[in-house]
DSSP file (Angstrom, degrees, kcal/mol; ACC not computed):
  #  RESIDUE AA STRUCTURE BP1 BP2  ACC     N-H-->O    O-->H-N    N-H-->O    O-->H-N    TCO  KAPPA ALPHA  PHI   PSI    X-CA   Y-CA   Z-CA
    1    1 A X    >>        0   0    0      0, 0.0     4,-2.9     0, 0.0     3,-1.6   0.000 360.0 360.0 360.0 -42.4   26.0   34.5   -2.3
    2    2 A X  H 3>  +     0   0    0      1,-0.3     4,-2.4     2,-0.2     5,-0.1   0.846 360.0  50.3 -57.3 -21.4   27.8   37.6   -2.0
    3    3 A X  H 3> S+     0   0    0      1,-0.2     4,-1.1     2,-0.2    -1,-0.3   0.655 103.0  56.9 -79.6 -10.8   30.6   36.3   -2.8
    4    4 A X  H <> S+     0   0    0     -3,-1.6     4,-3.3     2,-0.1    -2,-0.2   0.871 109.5  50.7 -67.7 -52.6   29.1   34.7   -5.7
    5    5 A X  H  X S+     0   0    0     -4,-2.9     4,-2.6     2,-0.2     5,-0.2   0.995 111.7  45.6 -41.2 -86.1   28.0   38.5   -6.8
    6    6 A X  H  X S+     0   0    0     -4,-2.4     4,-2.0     2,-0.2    -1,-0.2   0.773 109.7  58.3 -22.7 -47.7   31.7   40.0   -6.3
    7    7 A X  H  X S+     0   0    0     -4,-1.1     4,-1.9     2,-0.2    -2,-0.2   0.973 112.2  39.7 -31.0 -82.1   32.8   36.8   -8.3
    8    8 A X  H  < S+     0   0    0     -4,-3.3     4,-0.4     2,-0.2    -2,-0.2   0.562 115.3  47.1 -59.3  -5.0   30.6   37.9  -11.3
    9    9 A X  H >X S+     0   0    0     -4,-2.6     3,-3.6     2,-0.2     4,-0.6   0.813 111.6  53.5-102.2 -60.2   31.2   41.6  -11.3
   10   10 A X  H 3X S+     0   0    0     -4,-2.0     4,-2.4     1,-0.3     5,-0.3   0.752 116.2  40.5 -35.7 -54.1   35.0   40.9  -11.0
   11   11 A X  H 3< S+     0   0    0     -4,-1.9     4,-0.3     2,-0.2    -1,-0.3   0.591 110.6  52.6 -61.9 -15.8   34.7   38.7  -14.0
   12   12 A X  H X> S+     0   0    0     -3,-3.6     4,-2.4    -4,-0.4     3,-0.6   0.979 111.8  54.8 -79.1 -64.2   32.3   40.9  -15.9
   13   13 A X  H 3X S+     0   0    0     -4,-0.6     4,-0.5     1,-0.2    -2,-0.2   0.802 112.5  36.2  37.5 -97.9   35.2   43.5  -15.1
   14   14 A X  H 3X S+     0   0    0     -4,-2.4     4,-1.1    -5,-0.4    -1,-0.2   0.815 112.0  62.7 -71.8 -19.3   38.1   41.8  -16.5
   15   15 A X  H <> S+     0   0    0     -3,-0.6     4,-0.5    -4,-0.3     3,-0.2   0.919 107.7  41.8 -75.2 -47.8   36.1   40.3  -19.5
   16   16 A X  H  X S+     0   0    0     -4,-2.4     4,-1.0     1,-0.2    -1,-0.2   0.450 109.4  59.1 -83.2  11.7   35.2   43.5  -21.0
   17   17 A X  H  < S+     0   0    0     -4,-0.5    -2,-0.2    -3,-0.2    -1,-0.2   0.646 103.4  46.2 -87.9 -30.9   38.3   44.7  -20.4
   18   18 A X  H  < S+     0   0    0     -4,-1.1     4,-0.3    -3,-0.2    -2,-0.2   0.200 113.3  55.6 -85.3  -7.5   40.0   42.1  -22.4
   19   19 A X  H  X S+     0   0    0     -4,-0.5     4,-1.1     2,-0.2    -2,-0.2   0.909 106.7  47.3 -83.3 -60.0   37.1   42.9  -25.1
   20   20 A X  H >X S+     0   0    0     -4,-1.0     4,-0.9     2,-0.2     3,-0.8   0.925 114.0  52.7 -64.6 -38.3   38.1   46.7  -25.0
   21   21 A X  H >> S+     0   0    0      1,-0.3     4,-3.2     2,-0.2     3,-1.2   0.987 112.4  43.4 -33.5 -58.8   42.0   45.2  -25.5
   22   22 A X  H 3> S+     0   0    0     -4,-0.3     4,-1.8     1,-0.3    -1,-0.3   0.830 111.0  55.1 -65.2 -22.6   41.0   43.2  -28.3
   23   23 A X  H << S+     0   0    0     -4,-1.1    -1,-0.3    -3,-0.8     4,-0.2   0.525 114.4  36.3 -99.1 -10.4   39.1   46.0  -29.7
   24   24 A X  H << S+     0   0    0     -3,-1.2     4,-0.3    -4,-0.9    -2,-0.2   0.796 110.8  61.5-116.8 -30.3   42.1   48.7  -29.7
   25   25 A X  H >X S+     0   0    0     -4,-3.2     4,-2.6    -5,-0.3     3,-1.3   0.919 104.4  52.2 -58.6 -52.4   44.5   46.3  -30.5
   26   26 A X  T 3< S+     0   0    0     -4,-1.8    -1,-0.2     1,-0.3    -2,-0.2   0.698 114.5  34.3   0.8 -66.5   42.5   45.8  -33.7
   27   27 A X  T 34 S+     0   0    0     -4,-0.2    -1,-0.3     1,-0.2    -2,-0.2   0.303 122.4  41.8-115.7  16.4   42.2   48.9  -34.9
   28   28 A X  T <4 S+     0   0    0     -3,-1.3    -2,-0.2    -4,-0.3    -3,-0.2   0.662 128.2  26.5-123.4  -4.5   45.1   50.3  -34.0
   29   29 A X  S  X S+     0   0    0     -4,-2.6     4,-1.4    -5,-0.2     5,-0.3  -0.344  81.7 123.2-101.7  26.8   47.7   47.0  -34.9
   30   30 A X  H >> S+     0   0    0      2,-0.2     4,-2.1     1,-0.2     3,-1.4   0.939  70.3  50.4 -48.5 -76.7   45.6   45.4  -37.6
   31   31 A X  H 3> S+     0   0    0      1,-0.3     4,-1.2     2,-0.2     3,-0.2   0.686 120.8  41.0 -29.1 -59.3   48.2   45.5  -40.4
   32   32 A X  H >> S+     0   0    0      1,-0.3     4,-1.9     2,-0.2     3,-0.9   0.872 113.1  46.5 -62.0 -48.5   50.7   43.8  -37.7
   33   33 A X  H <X S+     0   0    0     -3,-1.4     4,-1.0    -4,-1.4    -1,-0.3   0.475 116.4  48.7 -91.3 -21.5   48.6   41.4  -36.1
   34   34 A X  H 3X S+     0   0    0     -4,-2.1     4,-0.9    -5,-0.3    -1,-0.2   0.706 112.8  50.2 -72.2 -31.2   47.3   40.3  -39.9
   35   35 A X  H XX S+     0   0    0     -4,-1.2     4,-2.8    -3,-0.9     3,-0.9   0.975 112.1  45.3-103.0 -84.9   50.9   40.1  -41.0
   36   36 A X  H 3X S+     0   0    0     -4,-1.9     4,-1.6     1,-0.3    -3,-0.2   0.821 115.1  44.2 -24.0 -78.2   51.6   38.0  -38.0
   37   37 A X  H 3X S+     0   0    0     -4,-1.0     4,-1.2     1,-0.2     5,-0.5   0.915 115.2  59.7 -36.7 -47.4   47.9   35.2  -38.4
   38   38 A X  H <X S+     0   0    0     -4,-0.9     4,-2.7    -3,-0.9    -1,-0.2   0.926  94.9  56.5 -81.7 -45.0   49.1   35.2  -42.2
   39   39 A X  H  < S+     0   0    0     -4,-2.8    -1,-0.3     1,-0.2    -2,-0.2   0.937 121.0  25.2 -47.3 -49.0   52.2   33.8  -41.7
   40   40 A X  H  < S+     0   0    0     -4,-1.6    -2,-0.3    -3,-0.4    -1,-0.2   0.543 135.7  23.9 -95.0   7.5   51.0   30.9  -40.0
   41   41 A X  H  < S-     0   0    0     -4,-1.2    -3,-0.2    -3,-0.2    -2,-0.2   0.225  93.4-137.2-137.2   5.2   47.4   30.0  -41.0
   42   42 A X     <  +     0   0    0     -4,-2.7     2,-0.3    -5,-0.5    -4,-0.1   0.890  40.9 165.6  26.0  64.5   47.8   32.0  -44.7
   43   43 A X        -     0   0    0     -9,-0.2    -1,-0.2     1,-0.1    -2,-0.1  -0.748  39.0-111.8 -94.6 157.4   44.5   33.7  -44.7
   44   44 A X     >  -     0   0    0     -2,-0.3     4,-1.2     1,-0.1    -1,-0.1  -0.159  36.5-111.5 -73.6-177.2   43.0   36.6  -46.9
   45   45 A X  H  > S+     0   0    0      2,-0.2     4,-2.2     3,-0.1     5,-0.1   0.553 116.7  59.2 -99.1 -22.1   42.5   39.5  -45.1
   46   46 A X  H  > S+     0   0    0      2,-0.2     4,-1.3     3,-0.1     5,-0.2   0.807 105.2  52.0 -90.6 -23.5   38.6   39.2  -45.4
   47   47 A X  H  > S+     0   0    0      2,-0.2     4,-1.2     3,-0.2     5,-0.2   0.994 110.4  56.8 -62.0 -56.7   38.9   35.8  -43.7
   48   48 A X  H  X S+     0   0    0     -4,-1.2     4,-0.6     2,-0.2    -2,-0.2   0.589 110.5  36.8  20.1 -90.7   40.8   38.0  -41.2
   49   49 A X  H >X>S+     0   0    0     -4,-2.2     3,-2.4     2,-0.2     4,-1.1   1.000 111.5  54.7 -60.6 -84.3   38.5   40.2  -40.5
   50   50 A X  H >X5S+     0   0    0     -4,-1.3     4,-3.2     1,-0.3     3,-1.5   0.649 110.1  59.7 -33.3 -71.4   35.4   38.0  -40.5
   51   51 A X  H 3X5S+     0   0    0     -4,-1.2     4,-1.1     1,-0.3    -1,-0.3   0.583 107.9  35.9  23.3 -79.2   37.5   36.0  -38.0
   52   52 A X  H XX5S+     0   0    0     -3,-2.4     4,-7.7    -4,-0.6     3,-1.1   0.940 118.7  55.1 -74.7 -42.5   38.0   38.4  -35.5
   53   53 A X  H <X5S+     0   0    0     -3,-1.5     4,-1.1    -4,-1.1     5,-0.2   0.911 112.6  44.5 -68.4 -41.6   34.1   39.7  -36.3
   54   54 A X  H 3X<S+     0   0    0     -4,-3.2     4,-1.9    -5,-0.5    -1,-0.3   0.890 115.2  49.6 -67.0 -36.4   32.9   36.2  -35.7
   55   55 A X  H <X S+     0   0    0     -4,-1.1     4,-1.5    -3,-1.1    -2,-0.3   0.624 113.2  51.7 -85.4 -31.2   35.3   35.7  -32.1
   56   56 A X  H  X S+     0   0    0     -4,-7.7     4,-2.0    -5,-0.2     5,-0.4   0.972 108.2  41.1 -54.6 -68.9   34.1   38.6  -31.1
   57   57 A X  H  X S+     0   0    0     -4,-1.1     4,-1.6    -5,-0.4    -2,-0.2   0.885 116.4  50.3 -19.3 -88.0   30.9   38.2  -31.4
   58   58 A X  H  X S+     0   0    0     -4,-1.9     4,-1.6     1,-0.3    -1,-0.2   0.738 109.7  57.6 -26.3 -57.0   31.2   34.7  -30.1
   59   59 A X  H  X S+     0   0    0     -4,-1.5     4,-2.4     1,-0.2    -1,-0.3   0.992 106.2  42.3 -52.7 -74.1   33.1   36.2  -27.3
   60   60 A X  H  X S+     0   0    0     -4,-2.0     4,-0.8     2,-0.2    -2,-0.2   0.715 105.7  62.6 -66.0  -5.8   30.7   38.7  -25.9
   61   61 A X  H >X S+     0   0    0     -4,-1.6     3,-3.9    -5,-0.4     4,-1.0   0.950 104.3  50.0 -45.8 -88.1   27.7   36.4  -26.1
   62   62 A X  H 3X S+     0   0    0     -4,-1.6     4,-2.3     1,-0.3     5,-0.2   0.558 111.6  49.8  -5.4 -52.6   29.5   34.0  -23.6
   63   63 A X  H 3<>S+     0   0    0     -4,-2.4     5,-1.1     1,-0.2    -1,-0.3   0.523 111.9  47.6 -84.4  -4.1   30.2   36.9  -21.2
   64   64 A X  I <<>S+     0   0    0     -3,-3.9     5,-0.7    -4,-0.8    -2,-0.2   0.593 121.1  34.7 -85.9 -28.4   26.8   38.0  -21.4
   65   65 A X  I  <>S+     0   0    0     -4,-1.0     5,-0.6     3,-0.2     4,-0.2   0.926 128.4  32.8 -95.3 -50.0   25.5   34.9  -20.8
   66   66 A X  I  <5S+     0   0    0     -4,-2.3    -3,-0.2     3,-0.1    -2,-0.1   0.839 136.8  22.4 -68.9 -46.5   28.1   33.2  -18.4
   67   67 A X  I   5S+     0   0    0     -4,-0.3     4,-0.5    -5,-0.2    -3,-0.2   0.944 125.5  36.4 -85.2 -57.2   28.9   36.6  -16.7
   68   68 A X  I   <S+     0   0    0     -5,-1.1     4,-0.3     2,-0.2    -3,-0.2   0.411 115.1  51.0-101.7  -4.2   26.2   39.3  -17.0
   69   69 A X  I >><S+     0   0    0     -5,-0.7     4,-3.4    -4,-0.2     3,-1.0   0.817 112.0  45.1 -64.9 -90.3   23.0   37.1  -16.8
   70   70 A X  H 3><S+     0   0    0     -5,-0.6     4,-0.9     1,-0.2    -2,-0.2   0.804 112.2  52.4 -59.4 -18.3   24.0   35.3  -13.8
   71   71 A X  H 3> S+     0   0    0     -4,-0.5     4,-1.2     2,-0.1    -1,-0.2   0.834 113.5  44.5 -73.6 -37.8   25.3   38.7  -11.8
   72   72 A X  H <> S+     0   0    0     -3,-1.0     4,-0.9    -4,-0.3    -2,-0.2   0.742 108.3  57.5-116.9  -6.3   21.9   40.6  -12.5
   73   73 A X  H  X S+     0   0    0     -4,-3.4     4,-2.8     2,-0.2     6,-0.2   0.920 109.9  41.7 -27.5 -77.7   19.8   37.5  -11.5
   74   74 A X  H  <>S+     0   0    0     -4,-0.9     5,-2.5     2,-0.2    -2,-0.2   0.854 116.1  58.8 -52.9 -29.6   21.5   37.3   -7.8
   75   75 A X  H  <5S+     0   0    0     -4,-1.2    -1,-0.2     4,-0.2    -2,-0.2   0.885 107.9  41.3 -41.0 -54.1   21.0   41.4   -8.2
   76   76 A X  H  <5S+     0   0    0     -4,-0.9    -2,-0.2     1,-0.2    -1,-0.2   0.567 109.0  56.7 -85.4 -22.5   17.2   41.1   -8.7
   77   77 A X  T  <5S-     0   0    0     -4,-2.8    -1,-0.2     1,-0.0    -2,-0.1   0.522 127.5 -93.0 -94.2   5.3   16.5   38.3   -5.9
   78   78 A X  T   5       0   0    0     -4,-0.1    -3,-0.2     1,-0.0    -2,-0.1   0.660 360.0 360.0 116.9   6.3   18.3   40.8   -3.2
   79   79 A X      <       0   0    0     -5,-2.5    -4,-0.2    -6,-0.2   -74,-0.1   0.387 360.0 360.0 -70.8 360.0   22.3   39.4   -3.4
């Protein structure tokens, strides 16, 4: 079970880490990284955004649920 613990904080870890990624990449590359999507799926820029707003989203749910849920269970029975 500890190793189950370590497991989840290591993944909680790298998951918000790639969250903070996505999140600086964002705002500080939009324009490029819009330029880029548009060329191949030719979206507006408000699909764009809702996009990302929606995969984010979407994203930390998952890690909360997959990651941060099962880590502070195994916390609370004594792991």
């Amino acid at each position: 079970m500890e190793l189950a613990v370590k497991f989840l904080a290591w993944c909680l870890i790298i998951n918000y880490g790639l969250l903070v990624l996505w999140f600086i990449a964002v705002v500080i590359a939009k324009p490029m990284i819009y330029k880029m999507h548009n060329r191949w799926f030719d979206i507006s820029e408000e699909q764009f955004n809702s996009l990302n707003y929606i995969a984010f989203g979407i994203y930390k749910i998952l890690v909360f649920l997959f990651c941060l849920v099962p880590y502070i269970a195994l916390k609370l029975i004594g792991y």
